[in-house]
C-alpha positions as CSV (number, residue, x, y, z in Angstrom):
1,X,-8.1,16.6,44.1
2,X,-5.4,14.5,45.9
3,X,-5.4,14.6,49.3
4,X,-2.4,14.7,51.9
5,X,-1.1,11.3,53.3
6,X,0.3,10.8,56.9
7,X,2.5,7.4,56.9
8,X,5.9,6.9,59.2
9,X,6.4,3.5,57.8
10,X,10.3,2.7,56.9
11,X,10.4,-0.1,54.8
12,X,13.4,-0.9,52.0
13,X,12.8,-0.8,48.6
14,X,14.3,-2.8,45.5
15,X,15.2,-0.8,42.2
16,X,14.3,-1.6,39.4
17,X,16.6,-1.1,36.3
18,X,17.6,-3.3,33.4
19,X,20.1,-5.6,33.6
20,X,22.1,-4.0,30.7
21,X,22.8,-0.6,32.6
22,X,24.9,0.0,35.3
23,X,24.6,2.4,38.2
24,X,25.9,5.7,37.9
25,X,25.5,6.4,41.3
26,X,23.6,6.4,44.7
27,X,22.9,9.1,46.3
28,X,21.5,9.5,49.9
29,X,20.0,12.8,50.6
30,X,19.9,14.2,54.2
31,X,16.8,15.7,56.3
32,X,17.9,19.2,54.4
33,X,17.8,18.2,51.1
34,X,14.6,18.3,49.0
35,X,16.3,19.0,45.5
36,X,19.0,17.0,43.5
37,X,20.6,18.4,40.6
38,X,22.5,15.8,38.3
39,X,23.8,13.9,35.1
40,X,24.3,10.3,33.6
41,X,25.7,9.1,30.5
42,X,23.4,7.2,28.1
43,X,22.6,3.3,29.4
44,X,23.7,4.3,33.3
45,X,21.8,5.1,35.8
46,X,21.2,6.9,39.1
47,X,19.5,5.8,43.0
48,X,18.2,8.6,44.9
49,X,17.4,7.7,48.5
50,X,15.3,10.5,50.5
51,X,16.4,8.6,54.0
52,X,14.8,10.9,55.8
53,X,11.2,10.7,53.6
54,X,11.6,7.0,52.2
55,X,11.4,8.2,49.2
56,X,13.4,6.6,46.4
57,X,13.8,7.6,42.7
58,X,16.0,5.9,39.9
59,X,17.0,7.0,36.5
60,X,17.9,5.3,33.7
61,X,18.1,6.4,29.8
62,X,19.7,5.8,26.7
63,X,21.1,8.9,25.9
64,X,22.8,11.6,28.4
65,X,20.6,13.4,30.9
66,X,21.1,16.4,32.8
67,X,18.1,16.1,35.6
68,X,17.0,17.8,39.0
69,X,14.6,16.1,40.9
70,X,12.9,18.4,43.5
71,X,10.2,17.6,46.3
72,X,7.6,20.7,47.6
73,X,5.9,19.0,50.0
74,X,6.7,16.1,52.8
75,X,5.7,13.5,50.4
76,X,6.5,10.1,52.7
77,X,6.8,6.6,51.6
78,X,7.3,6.6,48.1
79,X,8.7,5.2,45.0
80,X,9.7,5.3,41.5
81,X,11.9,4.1,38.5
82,X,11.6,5.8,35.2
83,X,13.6,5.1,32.2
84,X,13.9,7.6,29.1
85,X,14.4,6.3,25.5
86,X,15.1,9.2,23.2
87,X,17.8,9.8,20.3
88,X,18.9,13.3,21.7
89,X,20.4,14.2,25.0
90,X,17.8,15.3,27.4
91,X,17.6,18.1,30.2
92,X,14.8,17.3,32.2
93,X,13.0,18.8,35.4
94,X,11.1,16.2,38.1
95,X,9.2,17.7,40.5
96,X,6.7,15.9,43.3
97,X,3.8,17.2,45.4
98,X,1.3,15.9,47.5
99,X,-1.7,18.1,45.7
100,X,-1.7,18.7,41.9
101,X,-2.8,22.6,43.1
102,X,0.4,23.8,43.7
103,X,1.0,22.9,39.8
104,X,-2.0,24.0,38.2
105,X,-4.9,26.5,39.0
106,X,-7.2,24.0,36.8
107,X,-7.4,21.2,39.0
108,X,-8.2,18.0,36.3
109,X,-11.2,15.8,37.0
110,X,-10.9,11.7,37.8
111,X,-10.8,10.0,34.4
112,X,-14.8,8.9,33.6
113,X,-15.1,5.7,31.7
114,X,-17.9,3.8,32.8
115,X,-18.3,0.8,34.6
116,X,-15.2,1.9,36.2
117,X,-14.4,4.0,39.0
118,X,-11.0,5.6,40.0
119,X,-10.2,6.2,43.3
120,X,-7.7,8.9,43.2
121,X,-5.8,7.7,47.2
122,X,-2.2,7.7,46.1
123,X,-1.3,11.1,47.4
124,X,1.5,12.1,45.2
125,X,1.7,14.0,41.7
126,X,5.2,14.3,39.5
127,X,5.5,17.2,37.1
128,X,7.8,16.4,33.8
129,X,9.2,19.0,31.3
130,X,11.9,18.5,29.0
131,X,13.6,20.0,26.9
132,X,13.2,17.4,24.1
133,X,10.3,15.6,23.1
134,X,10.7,12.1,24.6
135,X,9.9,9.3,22.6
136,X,9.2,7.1,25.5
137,X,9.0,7.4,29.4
138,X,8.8,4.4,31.4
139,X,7.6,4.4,34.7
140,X,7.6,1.6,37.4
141,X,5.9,1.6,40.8
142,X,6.6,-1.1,43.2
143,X,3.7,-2.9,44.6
144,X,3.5,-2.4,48.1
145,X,1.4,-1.1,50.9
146,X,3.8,0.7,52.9
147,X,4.8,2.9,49.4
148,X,0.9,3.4,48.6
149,X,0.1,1.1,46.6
150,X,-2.1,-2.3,47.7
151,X,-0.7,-5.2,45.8
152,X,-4.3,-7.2,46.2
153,X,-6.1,-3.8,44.1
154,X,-6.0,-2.8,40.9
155,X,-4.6,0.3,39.3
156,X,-3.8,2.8,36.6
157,X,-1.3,5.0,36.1
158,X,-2.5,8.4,34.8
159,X,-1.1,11.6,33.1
160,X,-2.6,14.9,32.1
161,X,-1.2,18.3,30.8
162,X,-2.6,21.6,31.3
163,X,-4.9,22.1,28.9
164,X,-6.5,18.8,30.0
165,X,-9.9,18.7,31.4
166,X,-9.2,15.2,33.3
167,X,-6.8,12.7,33.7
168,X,-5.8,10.1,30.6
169,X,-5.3,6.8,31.9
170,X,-2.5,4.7,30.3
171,X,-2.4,1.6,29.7
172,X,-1.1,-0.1,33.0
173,X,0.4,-3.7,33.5
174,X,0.6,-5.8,36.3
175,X,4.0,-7.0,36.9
176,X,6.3,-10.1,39.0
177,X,5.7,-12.8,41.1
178,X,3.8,-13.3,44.3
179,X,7.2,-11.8,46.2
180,X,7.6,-8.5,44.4
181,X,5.3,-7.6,42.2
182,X,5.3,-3.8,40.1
183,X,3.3,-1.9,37.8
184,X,4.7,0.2,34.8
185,X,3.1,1.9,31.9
186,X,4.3,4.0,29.5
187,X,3.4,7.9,28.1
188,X,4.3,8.1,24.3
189,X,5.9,11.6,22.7
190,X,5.9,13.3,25.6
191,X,6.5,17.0,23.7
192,X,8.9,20.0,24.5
193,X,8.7,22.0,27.2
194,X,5.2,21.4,28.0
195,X,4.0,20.4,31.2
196,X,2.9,16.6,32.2
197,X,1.6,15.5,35.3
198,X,1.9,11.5,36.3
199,X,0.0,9.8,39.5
200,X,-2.0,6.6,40.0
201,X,-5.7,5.5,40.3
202,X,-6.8,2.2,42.3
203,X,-9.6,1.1,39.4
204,X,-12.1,-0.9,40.7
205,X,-14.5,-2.4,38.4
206,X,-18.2,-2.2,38.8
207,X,-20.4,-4.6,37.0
208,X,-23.3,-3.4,35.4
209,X,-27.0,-3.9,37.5
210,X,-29.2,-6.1,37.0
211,X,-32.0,-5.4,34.4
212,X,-35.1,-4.1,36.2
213,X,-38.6,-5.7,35.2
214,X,-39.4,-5.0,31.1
215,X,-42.0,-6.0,29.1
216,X,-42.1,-8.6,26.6
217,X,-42.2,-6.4,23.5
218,X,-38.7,-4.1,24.9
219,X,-37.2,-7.5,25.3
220,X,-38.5,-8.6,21.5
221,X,-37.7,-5.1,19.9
222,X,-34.1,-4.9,21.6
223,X,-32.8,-8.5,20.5
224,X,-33.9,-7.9,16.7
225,X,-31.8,-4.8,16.9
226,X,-29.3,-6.6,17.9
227,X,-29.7,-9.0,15.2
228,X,-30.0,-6.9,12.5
229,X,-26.9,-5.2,13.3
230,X,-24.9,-8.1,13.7
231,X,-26.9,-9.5,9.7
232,X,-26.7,-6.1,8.7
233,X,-22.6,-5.6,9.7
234,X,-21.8,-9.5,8.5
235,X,-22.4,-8.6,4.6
236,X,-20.9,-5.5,4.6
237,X,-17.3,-6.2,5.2
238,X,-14.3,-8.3,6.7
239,X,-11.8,-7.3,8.9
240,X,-9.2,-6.7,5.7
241,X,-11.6,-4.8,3.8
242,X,-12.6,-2.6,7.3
243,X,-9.0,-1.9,7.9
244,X,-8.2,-0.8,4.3
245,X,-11.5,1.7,4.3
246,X,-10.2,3.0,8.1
247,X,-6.8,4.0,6.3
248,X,-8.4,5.5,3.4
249,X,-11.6,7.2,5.1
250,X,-10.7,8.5,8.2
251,X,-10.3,12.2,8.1
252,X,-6.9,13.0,7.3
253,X,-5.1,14.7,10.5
254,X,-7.7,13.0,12.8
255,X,-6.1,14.3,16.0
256,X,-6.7,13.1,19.6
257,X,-5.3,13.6,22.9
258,X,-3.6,10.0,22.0
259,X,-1.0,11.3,19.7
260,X,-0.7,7.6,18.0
261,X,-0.3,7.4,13.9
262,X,-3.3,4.9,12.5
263,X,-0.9,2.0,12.2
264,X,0.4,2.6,15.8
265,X,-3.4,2.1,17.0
266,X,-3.8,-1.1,14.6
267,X,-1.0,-2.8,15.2
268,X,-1.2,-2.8,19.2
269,X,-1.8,-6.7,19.7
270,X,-4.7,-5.7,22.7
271,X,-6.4,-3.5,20.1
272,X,-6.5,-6.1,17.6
273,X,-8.4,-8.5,19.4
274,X,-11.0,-5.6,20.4
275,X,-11.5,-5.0,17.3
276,X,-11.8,-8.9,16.3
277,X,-14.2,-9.7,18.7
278,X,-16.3,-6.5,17.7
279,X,-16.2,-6.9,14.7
280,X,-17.0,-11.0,14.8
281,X,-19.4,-9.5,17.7
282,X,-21.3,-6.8,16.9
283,X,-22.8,-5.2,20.4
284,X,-20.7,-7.3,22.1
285,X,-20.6,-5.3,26.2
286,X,-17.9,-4.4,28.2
287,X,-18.2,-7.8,30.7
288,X,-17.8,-9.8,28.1
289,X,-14.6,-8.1,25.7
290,X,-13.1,-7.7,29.8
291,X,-13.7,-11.8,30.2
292,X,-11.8,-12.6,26.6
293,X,-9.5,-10.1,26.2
294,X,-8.0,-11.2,30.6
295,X,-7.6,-7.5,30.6
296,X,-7.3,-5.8,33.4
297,X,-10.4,-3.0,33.4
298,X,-8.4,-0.1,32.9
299,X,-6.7,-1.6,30.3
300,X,-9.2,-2.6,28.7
301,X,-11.3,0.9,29.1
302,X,-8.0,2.4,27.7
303,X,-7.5,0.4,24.6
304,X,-11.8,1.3,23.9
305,X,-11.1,5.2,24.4
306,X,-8.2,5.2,21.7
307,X,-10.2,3.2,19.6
308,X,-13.2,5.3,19.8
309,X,-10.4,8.4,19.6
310,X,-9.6,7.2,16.2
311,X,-13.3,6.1,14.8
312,X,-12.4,2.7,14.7
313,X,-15.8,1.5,17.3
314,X,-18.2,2.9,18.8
315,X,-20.2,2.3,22.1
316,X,-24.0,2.3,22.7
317,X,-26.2,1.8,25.5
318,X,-28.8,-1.1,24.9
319,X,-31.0,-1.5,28.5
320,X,-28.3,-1.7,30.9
321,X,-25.3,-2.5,29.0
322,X,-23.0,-0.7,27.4
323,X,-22.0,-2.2,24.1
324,X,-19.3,-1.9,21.1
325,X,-20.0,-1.8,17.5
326,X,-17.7,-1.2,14.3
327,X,-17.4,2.8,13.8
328,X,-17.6,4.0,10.1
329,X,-16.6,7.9,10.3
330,X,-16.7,9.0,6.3
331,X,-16.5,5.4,5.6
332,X,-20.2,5.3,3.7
333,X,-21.1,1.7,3.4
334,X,-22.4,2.2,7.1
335,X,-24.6,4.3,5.6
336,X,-25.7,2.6,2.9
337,X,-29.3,0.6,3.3
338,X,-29.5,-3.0,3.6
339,X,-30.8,-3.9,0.3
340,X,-28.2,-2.0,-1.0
341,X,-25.5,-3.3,1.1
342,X,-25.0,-6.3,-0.9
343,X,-24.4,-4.3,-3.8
344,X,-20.9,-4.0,-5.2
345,X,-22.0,-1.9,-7.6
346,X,-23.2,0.5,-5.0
347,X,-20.3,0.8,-3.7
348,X,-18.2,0.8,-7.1
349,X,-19.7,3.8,-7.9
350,X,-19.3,5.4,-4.7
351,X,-15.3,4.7,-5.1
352,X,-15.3,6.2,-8.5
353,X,-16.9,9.4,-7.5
354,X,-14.7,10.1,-4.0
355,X,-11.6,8.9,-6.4
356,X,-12.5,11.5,-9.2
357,X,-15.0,14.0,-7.9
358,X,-16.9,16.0,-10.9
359,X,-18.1,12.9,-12.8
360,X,-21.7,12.2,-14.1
361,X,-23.4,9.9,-15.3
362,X,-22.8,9.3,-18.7
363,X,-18.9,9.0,-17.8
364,X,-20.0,6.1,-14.9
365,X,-21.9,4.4,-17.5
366,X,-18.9,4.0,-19.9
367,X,-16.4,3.1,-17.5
368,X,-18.6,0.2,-15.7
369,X,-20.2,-0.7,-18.6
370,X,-23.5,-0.6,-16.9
371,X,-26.9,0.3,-18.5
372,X,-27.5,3.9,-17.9
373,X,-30.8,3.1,-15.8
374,X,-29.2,1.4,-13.6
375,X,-26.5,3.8,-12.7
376,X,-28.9,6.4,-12.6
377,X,-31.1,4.4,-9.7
378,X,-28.0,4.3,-7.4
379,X,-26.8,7.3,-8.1
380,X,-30.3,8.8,-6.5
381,X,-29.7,6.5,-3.8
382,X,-26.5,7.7,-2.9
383,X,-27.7,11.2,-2.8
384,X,-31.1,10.5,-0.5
385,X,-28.6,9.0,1.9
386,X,-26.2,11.9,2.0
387,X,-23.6,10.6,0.3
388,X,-23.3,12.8,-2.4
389,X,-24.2,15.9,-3.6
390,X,-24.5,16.9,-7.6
391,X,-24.1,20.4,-8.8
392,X,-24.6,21.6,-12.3
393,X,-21.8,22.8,-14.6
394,X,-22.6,23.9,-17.7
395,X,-24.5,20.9,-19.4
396,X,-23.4,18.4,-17.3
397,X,-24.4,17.1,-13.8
398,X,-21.3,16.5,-12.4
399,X,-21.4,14.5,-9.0
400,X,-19.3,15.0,-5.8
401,X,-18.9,13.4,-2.7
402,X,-20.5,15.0,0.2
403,X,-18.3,16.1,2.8
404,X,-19.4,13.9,6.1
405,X,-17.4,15.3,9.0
406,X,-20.6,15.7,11.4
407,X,-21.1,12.9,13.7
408,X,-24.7,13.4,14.1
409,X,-24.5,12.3,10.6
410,X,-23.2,9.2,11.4
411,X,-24.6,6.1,11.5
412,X,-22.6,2.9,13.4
413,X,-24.6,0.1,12.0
């Protein structure tokens, strides 16, 4: 739970806006005034300057907004700029509090991601609701200790509705020059008239401890795990291929809390390289994707939890670190044994019976032109790893592919 700040610092603040717009207007409120009710036309924008708190807002959107921006508690040194990108006009509701509780009943937890702990000392929650789904919402803090925020420490900005069980970070970037630095992230399809909640985490990044004594033979059995995972992964499939089996195996209407389409999570440029360097580098640990990604850490932990979100990798624990591996969800060449895994036929065959379920054997053997034997030996493969499941029909055999949504069934290398 946030706790309440007592600061007296005056300090001035710049705004932030881009250069295209123009301001609407600047408003100072007096000592009285804790709400503001007002409008803009789309690319202008608005200063509100809480003299009496130092407390400044600013507005800027590219489409008309009807606002009110509304205070409940003392909240004292404090900034923000926000800009709304949407293709309808907007009425929208902004709201600030020292404590979360006088929003919500259901007080969120700190995000948990390990390795990383968030230190919830801002002191100051907005609540959003709009009328509109907003395609975008910028939002930029500036950098300074006097408006809560330490430029030498790292942070996160963070959002959570009211059916959330924590905070979500988003991903946060680190912004300026030695002077004035900022930090600005961004929340994606923000929806109707449903509550969001925005504040900031400092992050601070705790390595993991060094390995206690171990025997020889934990030492021998953990690195040919490794090894076998990283031989095993390397014949099974290159980044193309792994990209075109996500798309065409992931459950359909895979829903997380991210609300991102598959491309939207591929095509990220950060997420990329995660999933390059996981892929090249199987069990590859957190340390070493923050050292070649120059991520910040919550970055970095935010890219891994949509990735995870979507079944794209998966984390284990191996001693003391916690490591990433390629995540096949229905996709069944993880599942398919080593011997086999070099086996294009193998996996032929699998494509032809998820592509036409109901076929059997005989039908398989024509098509691939493969002596029945042998289609026959994979076939009882695939069904003693799960794969598939055949059910008689008459006089025929005909195979299916077994449905694979459990994720105790799955297997990441």
């Amino acid at each position: 739970m946030l706790k309440k700040k007592s600061s007296f610092a005056v300090v001035g603040v710049f705004l932030f806006i881009l250069l295209s717009c123009t301001i609407h207007e600047t408003i100072a409120i007096d000592i009285f005034g804790n709400k503001y009710v007002g409008y803009i036309e789309p690319y202008e924008s608005i200063y509100l300057d809480f003299v009496n708190f130092n407390k400044e807002f600013s507005l800027t959107a590219n489409t008309s907004v009807n606002f009110s921006i509304q205070h409940f508690s003392p909240i004292l040194d404090r900034q923000i700029s926000m800009i709304i990108n949407d293709s309808d006009p907007i009425e929208i509701n902004i709201s600030f509090s020292i404590d979360i509780g006088e929003f919500l009943s259901n007080i969120p937890k700190d995000p948990q991601i390990e390795n990383l702990t968030f230190i919830p000392n801002y002191y100051s929650v907005l609540h959003i609701v709009s009328n509109n789904t907003i395609d975008n919402l910028s939002l930029i803090f500036q950098k300074s200790s006097l408006l809560g925020i330490d430029p030498e420490k790292n942070y996160s900005i963070a959002y959570c509705k009211s059916e959330f069980s924590a905070w979500q970070i988003i991903p946060t970037e680190d912004q300026g020059n030695n002077v004035t630095r900022t930090i600005k992230g961004e929340v994606l399809g923000l929806k109707a008239n449903e509550d969001y909640f925005i504040t900031i985490y400092n992050v601070e990044f705790q390595s993991s401890p060094p390995p206690g004594p171990v025997s020889l033979w934990v030492l021998i059995v953990i690195t040919s795990v490794l090894i076998l995972i990283v031989i095993t992964i390397s014949l099974v499939i290159s980044k193309e291929e792994y990209i075109r089996e996500l798309k065409n195996w992931l459950l359909p209407g895979l829903s997380t809390q991210h609300n991102l389409s598959l491309e939207e999570v591929l095509e990220n440029e950060n997420r990329d390289k995660i999933i390059d360097l996981v892929l090249n580098e199987p069990g590859i640990h957190f340390n070493e994707l923050l050292r070649k990604t120059s991520l910040s850490p919550g970055n970095l932990a935010w890219h891994l939890d949509v990735l995870e979100s979507y079944k794209i990798i998966k984390k284990e624990r191996v001693a003391h670190f916690l490591v990433y591996f390629p995540y096949y969800q229905k996709n069944p060449i993880s599942n398919i044994e080593l011997k086999l895994q070099k086996s294009e036929l193998t996996f032929r065959i699998l494509q032809m019976i998820n592509e036409d379920p109901g076929m059997w054997n005989n039908k398989i053997t024509e098509k691939l032109e493969v002596n029945r034997k042998t289609i026959a030996y994979h076939i009882e493969k695939l069904k003693e790893l799960d794969l598939i499941e055949i059910k008689k029909q008459g006089r025929k055999k005909k195979i299916f592919p077994k449905n694979l949504d459990h994720d105790d069934d799955i297997i990441a290398n």
